[in-house]
N, C-alpha and C positions, 0 to 999 in steps of 0.2 A: 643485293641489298643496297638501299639508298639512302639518304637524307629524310624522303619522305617517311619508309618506313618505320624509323624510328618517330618520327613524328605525328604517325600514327596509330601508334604501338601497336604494330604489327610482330606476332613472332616470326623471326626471321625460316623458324623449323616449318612451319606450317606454310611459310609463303612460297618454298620452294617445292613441298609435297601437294597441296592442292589448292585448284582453280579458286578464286575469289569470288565474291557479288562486283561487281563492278558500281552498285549505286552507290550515291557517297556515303561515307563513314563507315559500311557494312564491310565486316569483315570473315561473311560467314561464308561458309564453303558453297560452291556453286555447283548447281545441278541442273542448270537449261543455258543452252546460246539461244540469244536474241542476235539475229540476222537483220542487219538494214544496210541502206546505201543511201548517199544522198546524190539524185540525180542529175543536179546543177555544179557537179565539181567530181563523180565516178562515175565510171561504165558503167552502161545498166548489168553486167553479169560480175560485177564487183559485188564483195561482200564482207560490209567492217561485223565483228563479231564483239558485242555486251555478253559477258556471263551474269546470271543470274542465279538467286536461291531460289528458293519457294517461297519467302514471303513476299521479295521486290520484284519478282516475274511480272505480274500482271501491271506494276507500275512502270516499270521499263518499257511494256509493250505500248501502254497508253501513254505514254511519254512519245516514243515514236512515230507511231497510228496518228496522232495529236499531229504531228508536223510533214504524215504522208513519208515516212522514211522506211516504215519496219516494214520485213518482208516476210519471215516465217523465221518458230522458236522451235526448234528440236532440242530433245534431252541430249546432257554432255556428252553421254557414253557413244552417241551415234559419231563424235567426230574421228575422223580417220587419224592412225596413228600418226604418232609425232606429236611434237612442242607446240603446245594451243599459243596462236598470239591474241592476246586480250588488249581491246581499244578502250583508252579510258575518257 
């Protein structure tokens, strides 16, 4: 829990049980990674990871596409176990 959180009003219960949207102000539960890299500052087989819902998916991607960054969105359930890191 942070400073942010609270300033978000985030519940703290839900922020530690599931994934986020990562676009701003949304606070709903996420169910896609968006994969991209930017090639001028990471390897090319680097890969920063945006969660998405289903309603900011398609923004995120053309948010990305737009600047030549994204690389492919798989559903959340595909990611291998362990502690998802989310790039904000």
């Amino acid at each position: 829990m942070s400073i942010f959180d609270f300033a978000a009003g985030t519940d703290p219960a839900m922020a530690e049980d599931a994934a986020v949207c990562s676009r701003k102000a949304c606070r709903a539960r996420a169910s896609w990674q968006v994969l991209w890299n930017n090639p001028k500052i990471h390897s090319p087989e680097r890969r920063k990871i945006w969660l998405a819902c289903a309603d900011h998916r398609e923004w995120l991607e053309d948010y990305l596409q737009t600047r030549g960054l994204w690389k492919e969105t798989l559903p959340l359930e595909d990611r291998a176990a362990g502690v998802l890191e989310q790039d904000s």
